[in-house]
C-alpha positions in Angstrom: 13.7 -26.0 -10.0 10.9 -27.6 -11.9 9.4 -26.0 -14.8 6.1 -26.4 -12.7 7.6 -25.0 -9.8 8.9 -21.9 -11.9 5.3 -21.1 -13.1 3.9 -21.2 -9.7 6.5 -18.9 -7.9 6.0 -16.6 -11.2 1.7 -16.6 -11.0 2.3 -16.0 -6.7 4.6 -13.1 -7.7 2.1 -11.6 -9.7 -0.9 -11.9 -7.5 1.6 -10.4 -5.1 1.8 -7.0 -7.4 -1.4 -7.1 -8.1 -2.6 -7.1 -4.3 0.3 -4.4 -3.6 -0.4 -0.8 -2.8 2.4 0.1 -4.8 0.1 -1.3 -8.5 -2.7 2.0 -8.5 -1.2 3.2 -11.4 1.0 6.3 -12.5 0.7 9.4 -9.7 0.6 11.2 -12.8 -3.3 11.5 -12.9 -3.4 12.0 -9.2 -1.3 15.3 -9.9 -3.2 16.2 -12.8 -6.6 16.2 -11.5 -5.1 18.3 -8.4 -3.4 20.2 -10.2 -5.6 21.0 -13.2 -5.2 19.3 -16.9 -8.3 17.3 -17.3 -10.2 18.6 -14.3 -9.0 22.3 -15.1 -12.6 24.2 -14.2 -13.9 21.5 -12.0 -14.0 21.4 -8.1 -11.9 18.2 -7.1 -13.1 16.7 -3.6 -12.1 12.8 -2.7 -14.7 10.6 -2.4 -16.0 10.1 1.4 -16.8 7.3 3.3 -19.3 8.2 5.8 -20.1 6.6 9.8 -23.9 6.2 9.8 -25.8 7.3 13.4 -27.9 5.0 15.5 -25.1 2.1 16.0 -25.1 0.7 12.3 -22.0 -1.3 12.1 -21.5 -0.9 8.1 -20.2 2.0 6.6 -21.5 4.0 3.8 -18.9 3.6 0.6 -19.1 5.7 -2.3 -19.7 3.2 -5.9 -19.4 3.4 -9.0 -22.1 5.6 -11.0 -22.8 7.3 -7.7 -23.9 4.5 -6.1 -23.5 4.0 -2.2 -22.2 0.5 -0.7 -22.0 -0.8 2.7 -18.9 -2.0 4.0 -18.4 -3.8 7.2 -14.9 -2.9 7.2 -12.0 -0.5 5.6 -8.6 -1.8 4.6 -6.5 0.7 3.6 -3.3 2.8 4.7 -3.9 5.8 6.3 -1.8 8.3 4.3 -2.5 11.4 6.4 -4.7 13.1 8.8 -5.6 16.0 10.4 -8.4 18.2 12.4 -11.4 19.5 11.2 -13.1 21.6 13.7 -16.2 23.8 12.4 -18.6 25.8 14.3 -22.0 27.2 13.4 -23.2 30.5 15.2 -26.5 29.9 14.6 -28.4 26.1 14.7 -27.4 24.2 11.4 -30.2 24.2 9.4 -29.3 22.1 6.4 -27.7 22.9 2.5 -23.6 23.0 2.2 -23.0 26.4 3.9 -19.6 26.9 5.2 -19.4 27.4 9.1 -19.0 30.6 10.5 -15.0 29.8 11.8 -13.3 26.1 11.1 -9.6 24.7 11.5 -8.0 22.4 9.6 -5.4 22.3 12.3 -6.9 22.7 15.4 -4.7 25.2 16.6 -5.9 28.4 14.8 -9.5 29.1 13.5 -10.8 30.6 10.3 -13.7 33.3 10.4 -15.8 34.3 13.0 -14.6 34.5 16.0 -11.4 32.9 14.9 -8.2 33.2 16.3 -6.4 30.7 19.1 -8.8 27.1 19.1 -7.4 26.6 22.6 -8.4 29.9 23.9 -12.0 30.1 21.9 -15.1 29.9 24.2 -16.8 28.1 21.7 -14.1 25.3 22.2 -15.2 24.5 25.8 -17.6 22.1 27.5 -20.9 23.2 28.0 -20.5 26.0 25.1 -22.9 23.8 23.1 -26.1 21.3 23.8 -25.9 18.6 26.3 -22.9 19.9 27.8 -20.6 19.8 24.1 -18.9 21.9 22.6 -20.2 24.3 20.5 -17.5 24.2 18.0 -17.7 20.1 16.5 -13.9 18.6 17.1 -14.0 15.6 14.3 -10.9 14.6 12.6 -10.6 14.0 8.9 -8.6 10.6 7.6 -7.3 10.4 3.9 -7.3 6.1 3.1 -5.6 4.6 0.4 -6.7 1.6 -0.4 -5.4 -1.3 -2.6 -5.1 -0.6 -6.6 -6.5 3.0 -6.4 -4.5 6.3 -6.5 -7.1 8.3 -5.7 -7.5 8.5 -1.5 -11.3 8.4 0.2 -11.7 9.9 3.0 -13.3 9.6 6.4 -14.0 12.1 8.7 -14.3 10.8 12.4 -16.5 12.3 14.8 -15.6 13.0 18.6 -16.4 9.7 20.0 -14.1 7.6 17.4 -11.3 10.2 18.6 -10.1 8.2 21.7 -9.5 5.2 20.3 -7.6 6.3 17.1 -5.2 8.2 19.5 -4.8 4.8 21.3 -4.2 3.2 18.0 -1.8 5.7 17.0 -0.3 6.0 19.9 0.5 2.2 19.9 1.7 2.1 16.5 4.4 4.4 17.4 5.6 3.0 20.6 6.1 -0.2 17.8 7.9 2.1 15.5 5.4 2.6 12.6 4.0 5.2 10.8 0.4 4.7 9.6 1.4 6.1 6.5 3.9 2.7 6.5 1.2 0.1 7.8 -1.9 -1.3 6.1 -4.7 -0.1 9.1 -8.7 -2.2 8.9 -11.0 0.2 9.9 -14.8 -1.5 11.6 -17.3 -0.5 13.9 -18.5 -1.1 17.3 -21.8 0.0 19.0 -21.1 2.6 21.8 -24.3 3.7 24.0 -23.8 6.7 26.2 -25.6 7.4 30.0 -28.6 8.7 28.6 -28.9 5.5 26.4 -28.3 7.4 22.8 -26.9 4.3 20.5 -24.3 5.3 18.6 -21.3 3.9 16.2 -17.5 4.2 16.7 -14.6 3.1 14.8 -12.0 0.8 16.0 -8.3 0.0 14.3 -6.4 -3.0 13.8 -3.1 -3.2 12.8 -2.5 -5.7 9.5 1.0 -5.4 8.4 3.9 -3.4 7.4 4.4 -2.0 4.0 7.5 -3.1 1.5 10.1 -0.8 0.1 7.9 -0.3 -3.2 4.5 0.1 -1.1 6.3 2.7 1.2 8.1 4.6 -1.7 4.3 4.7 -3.8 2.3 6.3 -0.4 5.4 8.5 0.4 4.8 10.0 -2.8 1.1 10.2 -2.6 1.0 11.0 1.1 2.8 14.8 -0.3 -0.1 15.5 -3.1 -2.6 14.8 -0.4 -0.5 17.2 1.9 -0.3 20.0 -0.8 -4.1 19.5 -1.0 -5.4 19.5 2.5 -2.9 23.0 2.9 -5.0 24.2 -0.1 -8.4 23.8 2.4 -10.3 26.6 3.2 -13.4 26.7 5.8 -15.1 27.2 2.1 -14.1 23.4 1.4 -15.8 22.3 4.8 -18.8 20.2 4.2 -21.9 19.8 6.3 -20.4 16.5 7.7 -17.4 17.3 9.0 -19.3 20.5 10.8 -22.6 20.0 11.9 -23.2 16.5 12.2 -24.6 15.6 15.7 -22.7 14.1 18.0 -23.5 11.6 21.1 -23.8 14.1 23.7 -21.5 13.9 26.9 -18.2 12.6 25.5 -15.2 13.9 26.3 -13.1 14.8 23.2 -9.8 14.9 24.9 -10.1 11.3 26.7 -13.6 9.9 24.4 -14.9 8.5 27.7 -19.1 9.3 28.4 -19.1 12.6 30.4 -22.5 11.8 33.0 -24.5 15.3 32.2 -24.5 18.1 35.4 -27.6 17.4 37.3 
């Protein structure tokens, strides 16, 4: 092998590293500022990346010095996930008030009324406006993207639910784990049968991890654990609770539910 050709492999094995999601950096601070040292005192939330209303196809991106970007897409492994169900008993009126009962699992609620999700009135069609739910069913996404140890999350409302089961669904039938694939994350415009515009996320698979990759987010993917079992209904923001939602879809199938006449 040329000298030439020596230096080249070398620079493309580099590039490699540094465009790897095994090169954030030491877990070390990750567990630190979870787990106190220099954010002992503080309260520690991951940045979110929010889906605007009315059919915008960018997403809202936390910056630098508090600064929002828009992104027209999100490529990033999706570590872990999980429900985040919240409901209000009286009309939201604003601020960063806790809801009355939440899940993080969808299985038992927190608070008032609490108990089974399953068996919860609030939990039903037609318990809320338009037909809805009373109780908001979104589900809450921790992305890592490349170079960064510290995850972002995105918290996905009802009508983006359908089509990450299908995605997930279809990874598995392939064999993978989205915490062991790199997922892009867009948006498409969705209009419902009263003619509310509204937008939804759609996935696409990009490619497999390699051993380093998988060894780095298996080790992230159980601080991020330990940290959503540390949620309480306290920790629920306004968005994952009380944002609106297009009225008439179906949260267990995401297809446009045509309103009782």
């Amino acid at each position: 092998m040329s000298e030439e050709n020596a230096v080249m492999k070398t620079e493309k094995k580099e590039l490699a590293e540094q465009n790897s999601f095994a090169s954030g950096g030491n877990l070390e601070i990750l567990q630190e500022a979870l787990g106190g040292g220099e954010c002992t005192g503080l309260t520690f939330r991951f940045d979110r990346i929010k889906i605007p209303s009315g059919g915008s196809l960018a997403f809202e991106v936390p910056g630098d010095e508090e600064e929002t970007e828009m992104a027209k897409t999100i490529t990033a492994v999706i570590a872990f996930h999980h429900p985040a169900f919240g409901y209000y008993a009286t009309k939201f009126q604003g601020g960063s008030n806790p809801p009355d009962c939440g899940s993080f699992d969808g299985i038992h609620g927190t608070g008032n009324p609490g108990g089974l999700c399953r068996a919860c009135p609030y939990n039903k069609f037609g318990s809320g406006g338009n037909k809805s739910k009373a109780c908001k069913n979104r589900h809450m996404l921790y992305l890592v993207r490349e170079g960064e140890i510290f995850p972002v999350v995105i918290s996905l409302p009802t009508g983006s639910l359908k089509s990450f089961t299908d995605y997930v669904k279809h990874q598995l039938t392939k064999g993978r784990k989205l915490s062991n694939i790199v997922t892009q994350i867009s948006l498409e415009k969705a209009t419902n049968d009263e003619g509310i515009v509204y937008s939804k996320a759609k996935f696409k698979f990009v490619r497999v991890l390699n051993d380093d990759e998988k060894k780095f987010i298996g080790e992230m993917t159980g601080l991020i654990r330990n940290y959503a079992d540390s949620l309480t209904i306290g920790d629920m923001t306004d968005e994952e609770a009380s944002a609106e939602e297009p009225p008439f879809v179906d949260t267990e199938t995401g297809e446009v539910i045509k309103p009782l006449k």
